[in-house]
C-alpha positions in Angstrom: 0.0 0.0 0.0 2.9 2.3 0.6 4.3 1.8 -2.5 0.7 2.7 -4.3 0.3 5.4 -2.0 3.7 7.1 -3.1 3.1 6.3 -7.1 -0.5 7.5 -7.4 -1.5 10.1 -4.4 2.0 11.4 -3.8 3.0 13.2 -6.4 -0.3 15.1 -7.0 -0.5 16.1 -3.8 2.7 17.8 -4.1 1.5 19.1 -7.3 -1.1 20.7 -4.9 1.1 22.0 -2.2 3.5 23.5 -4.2 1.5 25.0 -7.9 4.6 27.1 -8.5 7.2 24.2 -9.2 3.6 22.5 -10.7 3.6 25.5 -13.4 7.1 25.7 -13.7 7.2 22.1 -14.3 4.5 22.1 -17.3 6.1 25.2 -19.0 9.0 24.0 -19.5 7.4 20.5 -20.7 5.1 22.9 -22.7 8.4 24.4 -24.4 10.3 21.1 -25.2 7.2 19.3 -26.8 6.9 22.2 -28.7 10.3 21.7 -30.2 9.6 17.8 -30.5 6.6 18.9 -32.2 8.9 21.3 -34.8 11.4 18.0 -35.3 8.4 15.5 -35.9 7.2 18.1 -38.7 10.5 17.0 -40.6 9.6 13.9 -40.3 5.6 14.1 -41.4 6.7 16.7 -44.7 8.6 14.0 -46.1 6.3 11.1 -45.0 3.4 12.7 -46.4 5.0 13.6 -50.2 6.9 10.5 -50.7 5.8 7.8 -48.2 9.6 7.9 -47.1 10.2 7.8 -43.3 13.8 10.3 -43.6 15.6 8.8 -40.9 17.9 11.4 -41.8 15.9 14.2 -40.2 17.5 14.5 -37.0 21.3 15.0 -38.5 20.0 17.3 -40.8 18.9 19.4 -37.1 22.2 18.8 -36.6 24.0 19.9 -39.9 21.4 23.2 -40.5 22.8 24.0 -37.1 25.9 23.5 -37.5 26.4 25.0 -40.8 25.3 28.5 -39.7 27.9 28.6 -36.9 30.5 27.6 -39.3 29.3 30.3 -42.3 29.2 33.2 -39.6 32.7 32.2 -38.0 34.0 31.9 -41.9 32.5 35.6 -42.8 34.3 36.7 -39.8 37.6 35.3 -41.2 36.9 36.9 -44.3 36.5 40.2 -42.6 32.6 40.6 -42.1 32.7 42.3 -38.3 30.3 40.2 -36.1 27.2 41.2 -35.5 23.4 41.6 -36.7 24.3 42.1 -40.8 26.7 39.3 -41.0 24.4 37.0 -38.7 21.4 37.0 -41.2 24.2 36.9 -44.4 25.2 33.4 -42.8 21.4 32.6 -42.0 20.8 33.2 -45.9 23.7 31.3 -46.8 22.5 28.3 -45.0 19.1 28.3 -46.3 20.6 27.8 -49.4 23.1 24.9 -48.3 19.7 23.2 -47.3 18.0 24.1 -51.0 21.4 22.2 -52.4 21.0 19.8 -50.1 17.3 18.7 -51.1 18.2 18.9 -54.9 21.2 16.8 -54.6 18.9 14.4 -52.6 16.1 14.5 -55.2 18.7 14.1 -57.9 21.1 11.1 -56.4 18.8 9.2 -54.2 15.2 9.7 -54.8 15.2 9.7 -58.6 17.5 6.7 -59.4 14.7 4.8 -56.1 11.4 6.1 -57.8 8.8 3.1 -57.3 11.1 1.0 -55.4 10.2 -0.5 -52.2 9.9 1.8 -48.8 12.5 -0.5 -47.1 15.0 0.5 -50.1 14.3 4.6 -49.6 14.3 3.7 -45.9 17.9 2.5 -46.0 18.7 5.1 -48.6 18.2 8.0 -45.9 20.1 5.7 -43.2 23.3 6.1 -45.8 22.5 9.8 -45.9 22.5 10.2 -42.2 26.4 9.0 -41.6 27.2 10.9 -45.1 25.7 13.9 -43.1 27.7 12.8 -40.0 30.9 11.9 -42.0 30.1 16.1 -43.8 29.9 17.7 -41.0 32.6 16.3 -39.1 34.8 16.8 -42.0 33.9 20.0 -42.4 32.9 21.6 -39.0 34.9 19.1 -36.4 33.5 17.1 -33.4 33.4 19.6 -31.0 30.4 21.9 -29.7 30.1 24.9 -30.9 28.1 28.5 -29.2 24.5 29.1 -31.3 25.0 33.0 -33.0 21.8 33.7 -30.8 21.7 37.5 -29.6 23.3 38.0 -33.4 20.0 36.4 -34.5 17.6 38.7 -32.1 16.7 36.0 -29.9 16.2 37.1 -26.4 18.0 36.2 -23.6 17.4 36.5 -19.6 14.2 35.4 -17.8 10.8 36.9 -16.7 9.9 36.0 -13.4 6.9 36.3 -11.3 5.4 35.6 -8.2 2.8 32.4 -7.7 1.3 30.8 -5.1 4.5 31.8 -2.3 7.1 30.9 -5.1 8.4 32.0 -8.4 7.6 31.3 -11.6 10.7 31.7 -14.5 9.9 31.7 -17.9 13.4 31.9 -19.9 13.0 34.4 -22.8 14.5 32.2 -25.7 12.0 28.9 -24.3 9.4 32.0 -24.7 10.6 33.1 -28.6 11.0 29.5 -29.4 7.3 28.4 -28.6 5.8 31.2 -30.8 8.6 30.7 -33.5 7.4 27.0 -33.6 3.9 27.9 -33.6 4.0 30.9 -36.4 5.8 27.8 -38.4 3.4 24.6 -37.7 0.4 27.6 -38.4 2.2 28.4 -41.6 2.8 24.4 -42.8 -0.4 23.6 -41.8 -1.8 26.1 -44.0 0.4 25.8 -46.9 -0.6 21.9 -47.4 -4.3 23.4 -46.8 -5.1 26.1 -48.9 -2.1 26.2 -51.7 -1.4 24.4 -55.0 1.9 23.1 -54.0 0.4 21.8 -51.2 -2.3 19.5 -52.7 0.1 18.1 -55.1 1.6 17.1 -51.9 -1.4 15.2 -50.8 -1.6 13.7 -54.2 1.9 12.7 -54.8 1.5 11.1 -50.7 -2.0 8.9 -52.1 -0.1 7.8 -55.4 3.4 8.5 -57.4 1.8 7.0 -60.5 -1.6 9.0 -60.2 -0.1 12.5 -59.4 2.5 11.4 -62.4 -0.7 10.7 -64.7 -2.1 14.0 -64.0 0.9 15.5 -64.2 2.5 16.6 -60.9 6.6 16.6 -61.4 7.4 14.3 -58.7 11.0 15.4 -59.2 9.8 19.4 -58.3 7.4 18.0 -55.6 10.5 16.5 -53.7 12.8 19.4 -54.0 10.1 21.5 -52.7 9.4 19.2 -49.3 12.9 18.3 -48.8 13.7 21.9 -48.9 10.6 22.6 -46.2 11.6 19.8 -43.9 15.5 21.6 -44.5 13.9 24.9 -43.3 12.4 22.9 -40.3 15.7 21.4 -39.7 17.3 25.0 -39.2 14.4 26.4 -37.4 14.7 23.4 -35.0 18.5 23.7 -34.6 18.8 27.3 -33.9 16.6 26.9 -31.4 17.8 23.8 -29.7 21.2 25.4 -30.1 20.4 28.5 -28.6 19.0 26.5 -25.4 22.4 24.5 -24.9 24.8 23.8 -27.6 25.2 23.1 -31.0 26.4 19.7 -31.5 25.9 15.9 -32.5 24.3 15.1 -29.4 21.5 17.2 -30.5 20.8 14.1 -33.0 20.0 12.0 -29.7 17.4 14.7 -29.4 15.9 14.3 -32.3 14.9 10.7 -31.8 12.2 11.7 -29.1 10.5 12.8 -32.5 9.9 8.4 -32.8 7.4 8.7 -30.2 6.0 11.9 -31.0 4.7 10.3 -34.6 3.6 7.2 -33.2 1.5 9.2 -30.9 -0.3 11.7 -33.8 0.4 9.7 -36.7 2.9 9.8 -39.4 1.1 11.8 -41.6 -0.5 14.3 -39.7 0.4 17.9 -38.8 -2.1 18.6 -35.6 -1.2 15.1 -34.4 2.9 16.3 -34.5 1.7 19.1 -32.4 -0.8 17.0 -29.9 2.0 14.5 -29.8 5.1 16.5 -28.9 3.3 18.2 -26.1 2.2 15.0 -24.6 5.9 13.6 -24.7 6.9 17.0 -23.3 4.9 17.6 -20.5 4.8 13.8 -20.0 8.3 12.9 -19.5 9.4 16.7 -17.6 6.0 15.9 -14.7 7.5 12.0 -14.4 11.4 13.8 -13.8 9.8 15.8 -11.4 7.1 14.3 -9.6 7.9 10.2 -9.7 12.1 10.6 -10.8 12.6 10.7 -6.7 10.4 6.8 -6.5 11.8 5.3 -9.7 14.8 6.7 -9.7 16.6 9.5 -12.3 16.5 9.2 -15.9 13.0 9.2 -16.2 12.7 11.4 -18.7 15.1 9.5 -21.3 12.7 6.5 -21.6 9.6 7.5 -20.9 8.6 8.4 -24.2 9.5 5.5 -25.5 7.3 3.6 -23.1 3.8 6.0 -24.0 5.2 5.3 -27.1 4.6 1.5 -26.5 1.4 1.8 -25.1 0.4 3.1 -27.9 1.5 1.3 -30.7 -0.3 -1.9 -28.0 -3.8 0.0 -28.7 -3.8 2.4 -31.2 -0.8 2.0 -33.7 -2.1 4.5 -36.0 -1.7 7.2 -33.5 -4.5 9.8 -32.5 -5.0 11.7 -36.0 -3.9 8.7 -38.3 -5.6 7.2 -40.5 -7.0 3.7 -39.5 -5.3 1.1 -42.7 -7.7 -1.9 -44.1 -7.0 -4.5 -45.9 -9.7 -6.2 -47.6 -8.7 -9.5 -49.4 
């Protein structure tokens, strides 16, 4: 009885004493599954054009990330003075390393795979990953580097207020992040909604051979949502990097976007948002609340676990679409 008494009254009863750390707890669960949510969109652009899970999504976090970092530092070298102007030369510069990026992908691997197998495309974006890896290392080194964030005009310091007897801090950059990821899932969401490009999405996603009959360029259609989940990628690694570090651990990160689409579905956009805010706030209140009864860590496999449960009773996620096979 003691051990149900500390797993299921416990906890909310210090949820009740103490509503500061409670709200303090949920923001900054609110915050991260808002960035799962941004990394899971990667996944879902790709997903939903070319039926390809893009297991290279979370290096490409990483090599957006790291490739601004390196541009601004190689500006400086070249005599740009740091600051502001040389900041958003280095952002434009990287936007189009991603837009190379997703043509040489369309070109090399897509194109040569068209109508092959998933498994095949699956393994093809497994190769790009440690070509990413191998890139980057190459190019930018192993070691972390500092995110070009007050360059960018992303705030730093904290607002703090009072609650309940305690305080209440809300870091500015976890604050510009949320609405930065929100202005971008609103602006996604409607693009595949209400614009050309993104119903040929749709169509290419139902059928290859139907949107080709109709004629929908697959080969433009790729481009185009490779370079979207590229833009992701950066969005998602400024902001990460900003919070800590820029560096390939951030690709460990990127796998808590795994449970996030099992939760919402693979091919939904509101079920990458419900999703990342369930992991978030999920795994940050276990840390906190049960960490102390089942020890540390918590918040490193939990995910996986709702993830689990999940996949047990509803493996099509939330928002997916339920798959029948008639014979």
């Amino acid at each position: 009885m003691d051990i149900l008494y500390k797993i299921f009254i416990d906890p909310f009863m210090q949820m009740g004493q103490a509503p500061d750390l409670l709200v303090q707890t949920l923001w900054e669960g609110l915050v991260a599954g808002v960035l799962y949510s941004l990394i899971a969109l990667g996944f879902v652009l790709i997903f939903k054009a070319s039926g390809v899970f893009n297991f290279a999504q979370g290096i490409m976090v990483v090599f957006a990330a790291l490739t601004l970092v390196g541009l601004y530092a190689l500006l400086g070298r070249w005599g740009l003075p740091a600051g502001h102007l040389t900041a958003f030369i280095a952002l434009g510069l990287t936007i189009g390393v991603m837009f190379a990026l997703a043509v040489a992908v369309e070109r090399l691997i897509l194109r040569p795979l068209v109508n092959q197998p998933d498994i095949i495309l699956f393994m093809a974006t497994f190769g790009l990953t440690y070509l990413l890896i191998g890139m980057g290392q190459i190019v930018f080194g192993g070691e972390s580097k500092v995110m070009i964030a007050e360059e960018l005009y992303l705030p730093r310091g904290a607002i703090d207020f009072k609650l309940a007897g305690g305080f209440v801090s809300l870091q500015k950059i976890d604050i510009a992040a949320a609405i930065i990821a929100s202005v971008m899932v609103a602006t996604l969401a409607i693009f595949f909604q209400r614009t050309r490009i993104g119903r040929a999405l749709r169509a290419v996603a139902d059928s290859h051979m139907a949107a080709l009959s109709v004629g929908i360029s697959l080969e433009q259609i790729w481009v185009v949502v490779w370079f979207a989940a590229g833009i992701v990628a950066l969005t998602t690694g400024i902001m990460w990097g900003a919070r800590s570090e820029v560096s390939f651990a951030l690709e460990i990160i990127a796998l808590k976007a795994l449970p996030v689409l099992i939760l919402g579905g693979f091919t939904s956009i509101p079920g990458a948002i419900v999703g990342g805010l369930i992991i978030g706030i999920g795994e940050k209140l276990g840390e906190f609340y049960w960490g102390p009864l089942l020890g540390s860590g918590i918040e490193s496999w939990l995910a996986y676990v709702i993830a689990l449960l999940f996949l047990l009773y509803r493996p099509q996620g939330l928002f997916g679409e339920r798959i029948i096979e008639r014979i």
